[in-house]
Phi, psi and omega in degrees: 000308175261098175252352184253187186185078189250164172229170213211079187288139210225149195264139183337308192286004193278137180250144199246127201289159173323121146319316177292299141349269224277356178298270190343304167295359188270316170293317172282009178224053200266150168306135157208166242277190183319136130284182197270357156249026174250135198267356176204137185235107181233125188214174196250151189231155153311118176278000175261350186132186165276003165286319157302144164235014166289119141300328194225136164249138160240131188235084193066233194272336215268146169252129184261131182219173184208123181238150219232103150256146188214110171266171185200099155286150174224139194273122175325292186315350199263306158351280165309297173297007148271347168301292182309315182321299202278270187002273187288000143266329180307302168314320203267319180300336206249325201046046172244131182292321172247159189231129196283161199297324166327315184254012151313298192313302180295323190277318138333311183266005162282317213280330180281334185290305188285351177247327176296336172303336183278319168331134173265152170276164178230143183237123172250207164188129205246094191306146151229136171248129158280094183243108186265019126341285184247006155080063162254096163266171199195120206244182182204071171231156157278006170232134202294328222274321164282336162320282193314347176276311170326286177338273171334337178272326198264333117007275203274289134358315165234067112271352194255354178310097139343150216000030186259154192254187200237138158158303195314138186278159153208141181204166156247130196003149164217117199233155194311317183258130166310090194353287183337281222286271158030281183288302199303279189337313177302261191343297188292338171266340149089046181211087177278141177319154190287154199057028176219147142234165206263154196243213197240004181235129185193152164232166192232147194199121181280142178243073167230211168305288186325312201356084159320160179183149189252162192198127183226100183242115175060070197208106170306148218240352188296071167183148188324327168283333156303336177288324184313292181325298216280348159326287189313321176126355191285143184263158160260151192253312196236162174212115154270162201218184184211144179223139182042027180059035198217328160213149148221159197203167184259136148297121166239182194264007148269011197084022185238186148226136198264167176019089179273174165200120161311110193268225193251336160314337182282290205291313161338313206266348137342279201287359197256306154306323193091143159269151150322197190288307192243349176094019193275300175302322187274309154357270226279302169335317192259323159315294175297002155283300197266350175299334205276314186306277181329298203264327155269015171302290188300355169241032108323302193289310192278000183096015178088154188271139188271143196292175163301334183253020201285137181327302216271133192300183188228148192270134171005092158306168188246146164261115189225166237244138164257196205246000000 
């Protein structure tokens, strides 16, 4: 269900709007695919499938919500070259040698019109989980800036919730030690934070023009050259890790995580329980169990989260709206 991982901390005081609402603001903003000149279409999908006509899942306390983007890429090159078309005609038509950027301007957004239709779509889709247990949201994207687009969307959503007000924070995570700076301590003293162990894969990046960069794939990291790499100045951008012998996932140097993976203790006692019908429920109960587990070890590991009001500068907040 979950192979990423940005969080998103929610403030103590956040209330989560009637459930019933918000399946309704969720259903007046549900996806739906391209028109044949729209170049992008964003909407909420069944997070359980196409079997489903639920918007919002509930697993307990945790809420499962899924956003749904469908793009009509048109290749810059197709572009241009339908420009020059209108261009050199436009000339012969006109027999004036230059054409001003304006009307370049018009022919270009002619040029998207007449092409887009042609576009094949491309479609994703993006889980976001709600725990209001622990003041989480949690995207299971490996880029803050597509996280941050979901976030935004779901923004907007329980802004339309009836009686709901604006105030509650969501921002992303900020922790007293830099990921990056982290992963080298670890590597270079070859000593991982209590519950986690460093795994067999890591790249390294000179953070200069250059940035050069090492790569260590299924390679043990225990050994000298690597302390060497981060002496030198090199940073690690990703690291695997492992926590408690129960997932494993890459570390980046934003603080995020990549590729979980469930190891087989999770999954031995899965198969020991039994799923549900379609496997949804059970799923989604053990992921956000061991996630829930998980993300406040490692930013433990990372020195603790820095407050709203903490030296270290702060990323936007987002505002989102309780009941």
């Amino acid at each position: 269900m979950f192979k990423s991982a940005s969080f998103f901390r929610i403030s103590a005081d956040f209330v989560m709007p009637p459930l019933d609402a918000l399946e309704e603001a969720l259903q007046s903003a549900q996806f739906m695919p391209c028109g044949a000149t729209q170049p992008e279409s964003v909407g909420w999908v069944p997070p359980r499938g196409n079997k489903s006509t639920v918007l919002l899942e509930t697993v307990g306390p945790q809420v499962i919500l899924r956003l749904c983007i469908e793009r009509r890429p048109v290749p810059a090159s197709a572009v241009k070259a339908e420009v020059e078309l209108r261009v050199e005609k436009y000339k012969q038509e006109t027999g004036r040698e230059r054409v001003s950027s304006k009307i370049k301007k018009e022919f270009k957004e002619e040029a998207m019109q007449s092409l887009l239709p042609r576009a094949f779509t491309k479609r994703s889709s993006t889980t976001l989980w709600i725990d209001p247990v622990n003041k989480f949201l949690v995207v299971d994207s490996g880029s803050l800036t597509g996280a941050d687009k979901v976030v935004g969307n779901l923004v907007e959503v329980l802004s339309e919730v009836p009686g709901s007000r604006p105030g509650i924070m969501a921002k992303p995570v900020q922790t007293t030690t830099a990921a990056g700076t982290a992963m080298a301590q670890w590597l270079a003293s070859r000593e991982a934070p209590a519950d986690f162990t460093v795994d067999r894969d890591c790249e390294l990046k000179m953070p200069d023009d250059q940035k050069s960069t090492v790569r260590y794939s299924r390679h043990t990291l225990e050994i000298d050259e690597v302390a060497e790499h981060i002496a030198s100045g090199k940073v690690p951008t990703q690291l695997a890790m492992t926590w408690n012998e129960r997932v494993s996932f890459v570390l980046t140097d934003m603080a995020q995580i990549k590729k979980i993976k469930l190891l087989d203790v999770v999954l031995d006692g899965v198969q020991e329980n039994g799923k549900d019908d379609d496997g949804f429920d059970t799923d989604a109960a053990i992921v956000t169990g061991e996630l829930s587990a998980l993300i406040p070890d490692l930013l433990e590991a990372l020195g603790g989260e820095l407050s709203i009001d903490g030296a270290a500068p702060q990323a936007p907040a987002r505002e989102l709206a309780a009941a």
